[in-house]
C-alpha positions in Angstrom: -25.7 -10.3 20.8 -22.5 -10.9 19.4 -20.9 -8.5 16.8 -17.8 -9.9 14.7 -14.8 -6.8 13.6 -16.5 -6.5 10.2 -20.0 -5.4 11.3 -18.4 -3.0 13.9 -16.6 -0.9 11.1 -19.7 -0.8 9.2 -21.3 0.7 12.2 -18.3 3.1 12.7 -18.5 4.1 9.0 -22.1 5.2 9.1 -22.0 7.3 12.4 -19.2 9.2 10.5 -21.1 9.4 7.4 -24.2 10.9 10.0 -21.6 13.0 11.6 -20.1 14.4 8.3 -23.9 15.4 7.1 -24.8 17.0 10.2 -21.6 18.8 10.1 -21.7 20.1 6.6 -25.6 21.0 7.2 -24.6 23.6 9.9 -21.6 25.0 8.2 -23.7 26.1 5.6 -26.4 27.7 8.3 -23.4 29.0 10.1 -22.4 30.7 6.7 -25.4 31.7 5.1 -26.2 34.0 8.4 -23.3 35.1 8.9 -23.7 36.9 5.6 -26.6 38.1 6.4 -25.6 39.9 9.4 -24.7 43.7 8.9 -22.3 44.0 12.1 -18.9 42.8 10.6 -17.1 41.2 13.8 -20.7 38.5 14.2 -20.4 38.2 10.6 -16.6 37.3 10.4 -17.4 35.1 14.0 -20.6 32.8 11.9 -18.9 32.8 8.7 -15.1 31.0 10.5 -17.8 29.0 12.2 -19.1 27.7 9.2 -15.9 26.8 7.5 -14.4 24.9 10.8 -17.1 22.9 10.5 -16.5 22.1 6.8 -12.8 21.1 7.6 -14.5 18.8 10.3 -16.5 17.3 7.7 -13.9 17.0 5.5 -11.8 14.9 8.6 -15.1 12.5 9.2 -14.8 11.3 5.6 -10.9 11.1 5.6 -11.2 9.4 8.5 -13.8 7.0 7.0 -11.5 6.6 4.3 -8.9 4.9 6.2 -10.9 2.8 8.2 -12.5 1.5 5.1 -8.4 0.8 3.6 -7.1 -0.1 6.8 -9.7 -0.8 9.6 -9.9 -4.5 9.5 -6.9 -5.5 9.1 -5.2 -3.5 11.5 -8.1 -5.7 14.2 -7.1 -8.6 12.6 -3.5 -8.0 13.1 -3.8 -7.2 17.5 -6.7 -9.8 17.6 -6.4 -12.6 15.5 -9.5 -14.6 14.9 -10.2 -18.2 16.2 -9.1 -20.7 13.1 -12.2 -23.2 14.3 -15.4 -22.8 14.1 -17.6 -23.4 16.8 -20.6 -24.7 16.7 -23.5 -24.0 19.4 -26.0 -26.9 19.2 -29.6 -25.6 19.9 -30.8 -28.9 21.7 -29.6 -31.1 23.9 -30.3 -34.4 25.0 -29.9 -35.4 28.2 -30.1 -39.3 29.2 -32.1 -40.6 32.1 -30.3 -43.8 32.3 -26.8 -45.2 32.0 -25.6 -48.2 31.5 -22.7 -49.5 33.0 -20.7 -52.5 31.3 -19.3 -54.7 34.1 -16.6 -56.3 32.1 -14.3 -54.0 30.1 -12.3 -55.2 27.1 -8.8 -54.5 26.4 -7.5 -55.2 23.0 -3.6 -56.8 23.5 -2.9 -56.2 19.8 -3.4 -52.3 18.4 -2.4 -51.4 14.9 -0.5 -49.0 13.6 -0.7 -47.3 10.1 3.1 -47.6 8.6 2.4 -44.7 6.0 0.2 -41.1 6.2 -1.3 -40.4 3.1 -0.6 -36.0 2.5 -2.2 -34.6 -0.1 -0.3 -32.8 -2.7 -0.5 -30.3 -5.8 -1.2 -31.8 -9.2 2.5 -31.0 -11.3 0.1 -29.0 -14.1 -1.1 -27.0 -11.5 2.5 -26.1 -9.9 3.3 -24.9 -13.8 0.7 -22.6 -13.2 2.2 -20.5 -10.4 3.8 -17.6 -10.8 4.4 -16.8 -7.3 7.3 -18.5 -5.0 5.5 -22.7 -3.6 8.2 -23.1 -0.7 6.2 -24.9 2.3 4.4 -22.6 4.3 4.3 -24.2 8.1 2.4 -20.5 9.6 -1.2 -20.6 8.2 -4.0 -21.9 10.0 -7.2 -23.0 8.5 -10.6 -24.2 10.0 -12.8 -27.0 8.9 -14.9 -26.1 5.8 -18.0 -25.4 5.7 -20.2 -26.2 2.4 -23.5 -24.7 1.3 -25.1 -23.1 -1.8 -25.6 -20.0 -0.6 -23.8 -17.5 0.4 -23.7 -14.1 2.9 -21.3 -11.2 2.7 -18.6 -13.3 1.5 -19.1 -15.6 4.6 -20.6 -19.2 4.6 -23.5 -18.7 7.4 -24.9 -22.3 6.9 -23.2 -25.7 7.0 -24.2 -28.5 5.0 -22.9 -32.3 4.4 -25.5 -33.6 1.1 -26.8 -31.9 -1.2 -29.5 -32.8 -3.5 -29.4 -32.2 -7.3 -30.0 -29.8 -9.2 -27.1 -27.5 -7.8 -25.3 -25.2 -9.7 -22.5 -23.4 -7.6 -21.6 -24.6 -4.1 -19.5 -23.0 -1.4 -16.6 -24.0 0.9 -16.3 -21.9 3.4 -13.6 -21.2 6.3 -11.5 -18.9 9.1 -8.1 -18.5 8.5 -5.1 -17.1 10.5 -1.4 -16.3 9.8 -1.7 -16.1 5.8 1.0 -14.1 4.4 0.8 -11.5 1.7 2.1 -12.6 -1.8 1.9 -16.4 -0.5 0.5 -18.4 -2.9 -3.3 -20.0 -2.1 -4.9 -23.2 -4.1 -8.7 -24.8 -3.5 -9.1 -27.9 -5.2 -12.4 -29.7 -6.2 -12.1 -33.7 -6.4 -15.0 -35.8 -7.8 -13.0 -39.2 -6.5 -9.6 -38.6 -8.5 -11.1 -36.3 -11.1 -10.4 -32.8 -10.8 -13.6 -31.0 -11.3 -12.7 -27.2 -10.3 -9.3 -25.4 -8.8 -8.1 -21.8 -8.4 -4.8 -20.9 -7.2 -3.6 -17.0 -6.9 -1.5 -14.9 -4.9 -2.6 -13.6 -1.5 -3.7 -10.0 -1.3 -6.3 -10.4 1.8 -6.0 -9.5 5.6 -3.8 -12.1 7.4 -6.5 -13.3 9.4 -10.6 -13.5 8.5 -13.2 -15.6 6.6 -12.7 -17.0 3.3 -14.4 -18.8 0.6 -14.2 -21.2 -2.1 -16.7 -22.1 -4.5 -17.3 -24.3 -7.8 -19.3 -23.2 -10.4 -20.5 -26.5 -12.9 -23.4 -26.4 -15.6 -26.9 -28.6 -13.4 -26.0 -31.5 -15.5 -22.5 -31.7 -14.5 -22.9 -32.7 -10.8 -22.9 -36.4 -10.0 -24.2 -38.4 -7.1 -21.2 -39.2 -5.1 -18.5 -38.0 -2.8 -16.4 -34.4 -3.4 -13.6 -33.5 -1.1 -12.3 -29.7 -1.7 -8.4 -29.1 -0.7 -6.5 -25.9 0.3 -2.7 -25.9 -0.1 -0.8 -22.2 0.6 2.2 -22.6 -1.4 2.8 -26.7 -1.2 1.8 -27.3 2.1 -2.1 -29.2 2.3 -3.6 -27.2 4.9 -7.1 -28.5 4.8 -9.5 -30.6 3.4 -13.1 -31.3 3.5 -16.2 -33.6 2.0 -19.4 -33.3 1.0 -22.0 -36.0 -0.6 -24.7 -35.0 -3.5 -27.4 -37.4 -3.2 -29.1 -39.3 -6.1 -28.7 -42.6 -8.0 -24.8 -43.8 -8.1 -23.6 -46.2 -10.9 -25.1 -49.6 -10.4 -22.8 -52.7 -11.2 -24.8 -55.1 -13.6 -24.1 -59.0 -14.5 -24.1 -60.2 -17.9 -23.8 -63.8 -18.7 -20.8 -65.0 -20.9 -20.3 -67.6 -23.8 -19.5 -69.8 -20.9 -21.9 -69.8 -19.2 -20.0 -67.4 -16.5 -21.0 -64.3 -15.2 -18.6 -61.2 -15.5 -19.5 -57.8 -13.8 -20.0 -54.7 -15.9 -20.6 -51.2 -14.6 -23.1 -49.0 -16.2 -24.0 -46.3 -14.7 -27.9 -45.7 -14.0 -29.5 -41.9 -14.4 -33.0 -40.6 -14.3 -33.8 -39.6 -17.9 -36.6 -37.5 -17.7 -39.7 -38.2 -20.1 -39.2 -36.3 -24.0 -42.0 -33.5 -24.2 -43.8 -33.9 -28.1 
């Protein structure tokens, strides 16, 4: 069974919590007979009893205390997560037979892309920050994962379509290296539209799981492609895409004076019957 950092300090936490209780319920035994007692030296002996074991319950919830502040982050920092996700796949096929080719081809001409397309921050969102956008060439980020739901602030399941209605969906992702104060930026792209964004300063452990998400009213989603970008400061870090299904505009041909036929898009949606 495998346990990740945050599930082990929720443990810790609640043994202390346990400990603290039991500790504070035999102080106040330990007390409550010492002054019962009528020889003074076992009275004074229960009674400092009773109060050590108050100042130990009084360290279990200190302590509790700064492993809530400092616990996971101070993991983080002397084991740094994993910036991929890995999948396990829970079947696998085997094949019986392979076939194999007896000629092999080898292309003579291979082509080579002159430009690299880098994704990069909309100028009104740059007017936007308040924090300092230098590039950033530390921070690591995984593929994202998108889904609709969402567990503990961590995407559990991974999704590629969608089908409408949806509401609010989540891009999810492990990170590594992120530096406090550095400015962070998820943007939402319906093909060059911009249909969501959120850009802050970093205040969150240097390494962990993160989220992004994009809350639109049910009539607002399209059928189509969205691709969801993370920049810290001006450097693109990451990108992913999704696809919701449904109807995409149609491209119709209506005849001209001319007897010529020009295309027209119009784009085709499910109206759903009026109710009388």
């Amino acid at each position: 069974m495998n346990i990740d950092v945050a599930t082990t300090v929720k443990v810790i936490l609640v043994l202390l919590g346990i400990a603290a209780i039991v500790s504070l319920t035999m102080a106040v035994k330990s007390i409550k007979a010492g002054y019962r007692l009528l020889f003074f030296q076992k009275r004074q002996l229960l009674v400092a009893h009773g109060w050590r074991l108050v100042l130990l319950a009084l360290g279990l919830l200190l302590t509790g205390l700064v492993l809530i502040r400092f616990g996971e982050p101070m993991v983080y920092r002397y084991f740094p997560p994993s910036p991929t996700i890995t999948q396990t796949p829970t079947v696998t096929i085997t094949p019986t037979i392979t076939n194999t080719p007896s000629m092999t081809y080898t292309p003579t001409i291979t082509l080579t892309l002159s430009q690299t397309y880098t994704p990069s921050l909309p100028e009104f969102i740059q007017a936007t920050i308040q924090t300092p956008v230098g590039p950033d060439a530390n921070a690591i980020f995984s593929p994202l994962s998108f889904s609709d739901t969402i567990k503990d602030g961590v995407v559990t399941t991974s999704y590629s379509e969608f089908e409408l209605p949806v509401g609010t969906l989540f891009g999810g992702f492990s990170y590594d290296r992120m530096a406090i104060g550095a400015q962070w930026t998820a943007l939402w792209f319906y093909g060059d539209e911009l249909i969501c964004s959120e850009t802050k300063a970093w205040n969150y452990a240097p390494g962990g799981y993160g989220y992004t998400d994009c809350s639109r009213p049910v009539d607002a989603w399209r059928p189509g492609i969205y691709e969801v970008r993370i920049f810290v400061g001006q450097t693109w870090k990451q990108s992913g895409t999704f696809k919701i299904l449904g109807e995409e505009p149609l491209v119709e041909k209506i005849p001209t004076s001319m007897g010529a036929q020009a295309p027209v898009e119009s784009a085709v949606t499910a109206t759903p019957p009026s109710t009388p």
